[in-house]
C-alpha positions in Angstrom: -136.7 -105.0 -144.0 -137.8 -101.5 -143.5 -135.0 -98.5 -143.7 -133.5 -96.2 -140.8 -133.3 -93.0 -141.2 -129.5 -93.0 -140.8 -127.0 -95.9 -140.9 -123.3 -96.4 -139.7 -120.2 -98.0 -141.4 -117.3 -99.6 -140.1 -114.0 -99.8 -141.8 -112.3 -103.2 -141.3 -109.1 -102.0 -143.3 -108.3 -99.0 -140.6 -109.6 -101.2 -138.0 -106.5 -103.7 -138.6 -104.5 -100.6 -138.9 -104.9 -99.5 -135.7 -104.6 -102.8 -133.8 -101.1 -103.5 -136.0 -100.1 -99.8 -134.7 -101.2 -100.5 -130.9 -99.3 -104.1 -131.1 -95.8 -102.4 -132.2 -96.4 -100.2 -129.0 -97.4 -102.8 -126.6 -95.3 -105.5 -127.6 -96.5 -109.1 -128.8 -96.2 -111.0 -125.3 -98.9 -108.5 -123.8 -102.8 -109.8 -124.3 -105.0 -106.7 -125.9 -108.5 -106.6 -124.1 -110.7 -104.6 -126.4 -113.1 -102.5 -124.6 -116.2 -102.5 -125.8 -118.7 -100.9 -123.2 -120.9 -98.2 -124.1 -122.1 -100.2 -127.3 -118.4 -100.3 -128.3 -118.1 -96.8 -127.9 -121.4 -96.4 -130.0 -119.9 -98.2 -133.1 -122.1 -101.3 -132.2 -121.1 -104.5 -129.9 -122.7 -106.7 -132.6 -120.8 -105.7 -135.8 -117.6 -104.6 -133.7 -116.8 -107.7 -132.1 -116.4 -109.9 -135.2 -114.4 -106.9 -136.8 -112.3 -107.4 -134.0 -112.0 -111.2 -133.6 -111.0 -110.9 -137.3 -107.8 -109.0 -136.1 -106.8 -111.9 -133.2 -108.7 -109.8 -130.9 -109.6 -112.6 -128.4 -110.3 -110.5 -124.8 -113.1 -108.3 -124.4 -114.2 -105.8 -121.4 -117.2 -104.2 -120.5 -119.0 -102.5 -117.8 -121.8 -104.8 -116.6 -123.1 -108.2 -116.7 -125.7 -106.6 -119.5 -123.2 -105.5 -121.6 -120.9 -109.0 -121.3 -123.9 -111.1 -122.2 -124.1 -108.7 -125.4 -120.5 -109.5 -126.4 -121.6 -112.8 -125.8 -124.0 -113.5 -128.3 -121.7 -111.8 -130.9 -118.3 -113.3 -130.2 -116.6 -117.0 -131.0 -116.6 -119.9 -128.3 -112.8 -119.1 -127.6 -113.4 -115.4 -127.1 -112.8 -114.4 -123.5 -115.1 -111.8 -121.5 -113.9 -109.2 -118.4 -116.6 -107.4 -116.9 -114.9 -104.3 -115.0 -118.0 -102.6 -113.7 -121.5 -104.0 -112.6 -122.4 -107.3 -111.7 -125.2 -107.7 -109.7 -125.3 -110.5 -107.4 -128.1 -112.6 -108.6 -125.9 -112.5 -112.1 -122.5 -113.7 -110.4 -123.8 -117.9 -111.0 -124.5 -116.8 -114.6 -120.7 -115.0 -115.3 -119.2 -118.2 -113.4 -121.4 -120.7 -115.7 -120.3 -118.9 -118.7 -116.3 -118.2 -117.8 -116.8 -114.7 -117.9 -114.3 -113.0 -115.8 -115.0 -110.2 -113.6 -114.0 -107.0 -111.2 -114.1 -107.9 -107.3 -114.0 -104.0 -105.9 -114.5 -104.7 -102.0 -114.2 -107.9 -100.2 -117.7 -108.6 -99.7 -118.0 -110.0 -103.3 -115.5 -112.8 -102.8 -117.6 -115.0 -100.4 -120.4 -114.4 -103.1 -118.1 -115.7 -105.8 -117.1 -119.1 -103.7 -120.8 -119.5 -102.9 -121.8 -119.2 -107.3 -118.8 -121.3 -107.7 -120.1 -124.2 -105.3 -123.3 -123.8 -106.7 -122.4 -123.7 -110.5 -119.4 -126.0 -109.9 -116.7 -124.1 -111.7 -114.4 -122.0 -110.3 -115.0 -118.2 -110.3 -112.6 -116.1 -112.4 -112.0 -113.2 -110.5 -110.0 -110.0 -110.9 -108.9 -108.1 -107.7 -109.3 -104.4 -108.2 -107.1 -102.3 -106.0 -107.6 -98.7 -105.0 -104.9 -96.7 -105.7 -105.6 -93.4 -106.0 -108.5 -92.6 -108.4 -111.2 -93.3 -105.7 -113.8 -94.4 -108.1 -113.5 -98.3 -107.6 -111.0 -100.7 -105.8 -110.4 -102.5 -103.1 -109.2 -100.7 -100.3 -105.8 -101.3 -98.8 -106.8 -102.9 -95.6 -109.4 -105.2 -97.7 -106.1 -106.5 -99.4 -104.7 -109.2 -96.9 -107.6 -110.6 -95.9 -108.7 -110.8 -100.1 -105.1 -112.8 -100.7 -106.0 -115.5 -97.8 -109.6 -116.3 -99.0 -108.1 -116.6 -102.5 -105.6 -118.8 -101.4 -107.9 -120.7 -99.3 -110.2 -121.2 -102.2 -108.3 -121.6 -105.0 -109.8 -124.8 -106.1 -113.2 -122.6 -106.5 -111.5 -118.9 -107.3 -109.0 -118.3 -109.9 -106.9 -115.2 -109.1 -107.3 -114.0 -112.7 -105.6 -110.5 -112.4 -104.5 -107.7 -110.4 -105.4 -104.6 -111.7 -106.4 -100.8 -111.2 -107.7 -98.0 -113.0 -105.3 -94.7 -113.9 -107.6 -91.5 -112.8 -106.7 -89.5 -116.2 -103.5 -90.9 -117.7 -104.1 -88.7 -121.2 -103.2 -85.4 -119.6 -99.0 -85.1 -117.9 -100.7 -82.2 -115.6 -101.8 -85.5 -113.9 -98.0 -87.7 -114.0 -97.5 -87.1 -110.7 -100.7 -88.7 -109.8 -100.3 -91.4 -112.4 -97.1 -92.2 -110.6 -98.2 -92.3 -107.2 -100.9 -94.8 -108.8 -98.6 -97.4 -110.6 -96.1 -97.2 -107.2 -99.4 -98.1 -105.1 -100.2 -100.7 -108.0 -96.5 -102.2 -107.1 -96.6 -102.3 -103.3 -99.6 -104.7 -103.9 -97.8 -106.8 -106.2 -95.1 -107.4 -103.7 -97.6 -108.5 -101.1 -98.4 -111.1 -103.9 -95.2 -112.4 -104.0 -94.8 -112.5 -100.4 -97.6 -114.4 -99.6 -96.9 -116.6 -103.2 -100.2 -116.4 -105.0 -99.3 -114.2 -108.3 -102.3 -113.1 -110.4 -102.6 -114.8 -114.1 -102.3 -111.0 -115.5 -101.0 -107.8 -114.0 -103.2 -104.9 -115.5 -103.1 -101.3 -115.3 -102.6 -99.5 -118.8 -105.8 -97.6 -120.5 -105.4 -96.8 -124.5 -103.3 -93.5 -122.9 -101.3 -95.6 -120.7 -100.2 -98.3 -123.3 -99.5 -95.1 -125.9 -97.2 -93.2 -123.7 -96.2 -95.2 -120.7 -94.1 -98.4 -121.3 -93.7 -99.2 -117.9 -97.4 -99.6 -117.6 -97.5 -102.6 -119.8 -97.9 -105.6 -117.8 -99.8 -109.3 -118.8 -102.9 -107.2 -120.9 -104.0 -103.8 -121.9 -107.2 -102.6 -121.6 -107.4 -100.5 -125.3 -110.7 -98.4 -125.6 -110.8 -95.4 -127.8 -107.4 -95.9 -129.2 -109.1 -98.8 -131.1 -111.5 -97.0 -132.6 -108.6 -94.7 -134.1 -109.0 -91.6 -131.5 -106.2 -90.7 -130.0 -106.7 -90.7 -125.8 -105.8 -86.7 -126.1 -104.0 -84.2 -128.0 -100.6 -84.5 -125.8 -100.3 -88.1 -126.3 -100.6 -87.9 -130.1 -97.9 -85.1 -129.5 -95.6 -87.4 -127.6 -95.9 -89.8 -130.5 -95.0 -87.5 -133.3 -91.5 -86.7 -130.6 -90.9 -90.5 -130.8 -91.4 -91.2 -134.7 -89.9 -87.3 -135.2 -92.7 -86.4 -137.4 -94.9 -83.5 -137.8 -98.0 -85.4 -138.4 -98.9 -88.9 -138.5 -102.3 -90.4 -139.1 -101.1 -93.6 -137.2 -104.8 -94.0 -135.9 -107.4 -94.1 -138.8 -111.2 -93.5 -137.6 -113.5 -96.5 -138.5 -116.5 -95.1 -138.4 -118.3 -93.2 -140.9 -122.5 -91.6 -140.4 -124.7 -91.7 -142.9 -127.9 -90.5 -144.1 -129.8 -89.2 -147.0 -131.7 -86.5 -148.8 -135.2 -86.8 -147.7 -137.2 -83.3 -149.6 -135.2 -80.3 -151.3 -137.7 -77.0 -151.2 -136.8 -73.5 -152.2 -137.2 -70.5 -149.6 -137.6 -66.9 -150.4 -135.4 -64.2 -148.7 -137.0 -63.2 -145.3 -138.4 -66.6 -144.8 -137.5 -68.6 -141.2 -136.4 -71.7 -141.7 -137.3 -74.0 -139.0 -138.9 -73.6 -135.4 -138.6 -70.0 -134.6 -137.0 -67.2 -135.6 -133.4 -69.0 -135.0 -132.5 -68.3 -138.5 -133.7 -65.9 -141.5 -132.9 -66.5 -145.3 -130.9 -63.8 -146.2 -131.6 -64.1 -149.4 -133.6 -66.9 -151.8 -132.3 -70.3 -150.7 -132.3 -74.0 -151.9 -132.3 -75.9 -148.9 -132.3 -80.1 -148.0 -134.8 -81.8 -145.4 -132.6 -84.8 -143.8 -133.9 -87.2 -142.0 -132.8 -87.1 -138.1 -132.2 -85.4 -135.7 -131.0 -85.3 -131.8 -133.4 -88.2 -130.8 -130.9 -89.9 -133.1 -128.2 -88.6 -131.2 -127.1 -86.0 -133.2 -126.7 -82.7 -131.1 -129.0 -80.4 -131.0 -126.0 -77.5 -130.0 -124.8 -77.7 -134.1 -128.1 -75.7 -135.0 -126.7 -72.7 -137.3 -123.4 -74.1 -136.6 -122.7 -77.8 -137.9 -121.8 -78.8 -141.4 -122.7 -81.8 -143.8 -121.2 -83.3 -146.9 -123.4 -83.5 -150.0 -121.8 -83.9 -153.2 -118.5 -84.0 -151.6 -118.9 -80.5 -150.2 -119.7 -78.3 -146.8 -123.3 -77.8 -146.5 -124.0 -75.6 -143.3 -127.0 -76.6 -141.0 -129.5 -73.5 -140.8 -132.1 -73.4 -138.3 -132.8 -75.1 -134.8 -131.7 -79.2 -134.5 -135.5 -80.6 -134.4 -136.2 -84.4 -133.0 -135.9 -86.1 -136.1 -135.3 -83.4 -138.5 -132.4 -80.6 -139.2 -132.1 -78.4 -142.6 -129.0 -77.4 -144.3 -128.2 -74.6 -146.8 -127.3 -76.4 -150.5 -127.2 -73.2 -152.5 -123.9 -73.4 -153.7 -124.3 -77.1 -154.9 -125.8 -78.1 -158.6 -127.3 -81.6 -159.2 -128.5 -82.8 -156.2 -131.9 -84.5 -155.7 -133.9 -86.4 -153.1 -132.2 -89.8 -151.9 -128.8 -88.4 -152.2 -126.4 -89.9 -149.7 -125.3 -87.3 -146.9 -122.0 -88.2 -144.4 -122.6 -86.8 -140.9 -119.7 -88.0 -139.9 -116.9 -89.1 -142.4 -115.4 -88.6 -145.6 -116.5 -87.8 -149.3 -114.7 -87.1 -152.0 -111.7 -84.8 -150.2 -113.7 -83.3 -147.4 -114.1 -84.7 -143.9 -116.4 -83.9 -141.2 -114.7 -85.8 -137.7 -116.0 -86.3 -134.6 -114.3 -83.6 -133.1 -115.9 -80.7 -135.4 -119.1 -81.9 -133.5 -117.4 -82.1 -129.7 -115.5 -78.9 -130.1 -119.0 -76.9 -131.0 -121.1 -78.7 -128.5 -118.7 -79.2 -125.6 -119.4 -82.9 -125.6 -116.3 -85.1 -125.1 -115.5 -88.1 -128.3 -116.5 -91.0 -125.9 -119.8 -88.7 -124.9 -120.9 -88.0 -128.7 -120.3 -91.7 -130.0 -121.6 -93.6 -126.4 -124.7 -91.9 -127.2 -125.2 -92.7 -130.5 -128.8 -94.8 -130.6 -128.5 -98.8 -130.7 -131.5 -98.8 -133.1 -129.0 -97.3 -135.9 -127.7 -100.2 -138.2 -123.8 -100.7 -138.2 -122.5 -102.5 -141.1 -118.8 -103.4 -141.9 -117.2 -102.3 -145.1 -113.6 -103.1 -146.1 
């Protein structure tokens, strides 16, 4: 088989980490739904979701029918599916025939589901989403009584799978009060549950940030994206954690993914050369200088010309000159003994030095999620221990 130009590593050791860390803070009773849209956050539905069945991860959620037919094809028989976004109508029979669970955001769909049920002849699993206060998705509040009676008029075709809604910006406390006035909302439709006596299987409300820093917001499952992946949802909620273990620091949350690429030409440039399209930088003075392979059509950003930073030979090696398609040069002076081939970490650790995500997100102004969601599918992902 041919080579990629770059290739990405999974760690399965800080994988489990982080999943052991997450279960002490959600509790064992609670079921963790691994979210896994957006390619699994650009670390690869295909390699991810075995890493993660391998850790008792049994519930996974996406944003479309596309992407749940993905985890699909990568995950065991038991595995259960919750698609929380798209779902187009001529796909609803296909989620039904499968088991795959999914979002009902307005009443319309409901009928739709009952009619794939009939047709399919099993029931619809179906997960009311409620508007509360983010006004993205969700049902709206006068959708709600009339959503409750076709459930319970239909339950031999639709199973009331969950209750849930989504917390518009739980990582930040400038937004508590918001959060707040969500979860109370979330609460008032629960009682309307009980009144009428059709409980959902699973209550559901808490993101990654939510199950981190907001007990109270663990109900049935949790929804854990990023946190997963071993980012933490924002700085103040890995600040609230250090106030609750009284640390300083606590790498709690290991990253488990590592970039790679390697060495592709080495040339020497004399002083007053450009290197690169334009004039975006000048040799200051006679420079050895590595050719690597990629470049932002591989998804990494063109905004780290003259500012981004390598590891070769377990050290720094500055990017000089403009981010091309497919091609980027960095400055490798100041390190002896390297040749063509050598392995280069774009993102990752070698030897003692570490280049994170964030080095790239706080130059370029993209957010984590952003950088890694748009990280090709064409790059191979393999899992290391």
């Amino acid at each position: 088989m041919v080579k990629h130009s770059s290739r990405i590593e999974l760690k399965q050791s800080a994988y489990k980490n982080n999943i052991n860390f997450i279960r002490k803070k959600i509790g064992e009773k609670a079921v963790l739904s691994s979210v896994v849209k957006a390619n699994a956050y650009g670390h690869g539905i295909e390699s991810f979701v075995p890493m993660a069945e391998k850790c008792g991860v049994q519930h996974f959620s996406v944003a479309s029918s596309f992407e749940a037919e993905q985890v699909l094809n990568a995950c065991k028989k038991e595995s259960r599916i919750m698609i929380m976004g798209i779902i187009y109508e001529e796909d609803i029979p296909w989620a039904v025939e499968h088991g795959i669970e999914f979002f009902v955001y307005n009443y319309d769909r409901l009928p739709k589901a009952l009619e794939a049920a009939k047709k399919v002849g099993k029931p619809a699993k179906v997960h009311i989403e409620m508007e509360t206060g983010a006004n993205r998705t969700g049902m709206q509040k006068d959708e709600f009584a009339p959503a409750l009676n076709f459930l319970k008029k239909h339950q031999e075709h639709l199973v009331f799978e969950g209750l849930c809604t989504h917390f518009g910006g739980a990582e930040s406390m400038a937004n508590q009060f918001k959060i707040d006035m969500q979860h109370k909302r979330y609460k008032s439709f629960l009682k309307s549950c009980q009144s009428k006596g059709l409980m959902p299987k699973y209550r559901h409300i808490a993101c990654s940030a939510a199950a981190l820093a907001m007990p109270d917001t663990v109900y049935d499952l949790v929804r854990v994206g990023v946190a997963q992946y071993g980012f933490w949802p924002s700085p103040e909620i890995y600040f609230n954690h250090l106030h609750e273990v009284d640390k300083k620091s606590d790498s709690a949350l290991k990253r488990i993914f590592s970039w790679k690429t390697d060495i592709m030409d080495i040339r020497m440039v004399d002083q007053g050369e450009f290197i690169g399209y334009g004039t975006a930088f000048q040799a200051t003075h006679e420079m050895k200088i590595a050719v690597l392979p990629l470049g932002y059509s591989n998804g990494y950003p063109r905004a780290l010309s003259n500012r981004g930073q390598v590891l070769i030979a377990g050290k720094k090696a500055p990017i000089v000159g403009l981010i091309n398609m497919n091609l980027f040069m960095v400055d490798i002076t100041h390190i002896s003994d390297v040749k063509v081939g050598d392995e280069v970490v774009l993102i990752g650790r070698q030897g003692n030095a570490v280049i994170n995500v964030s080095s790239f997100t706080n130059a370029t102004q993209l957010l984590n999620n952003e950088m890694l969601s748009r990280l090709p599918a064409a790059i191979p992902r393999t899992v290391v221990r």
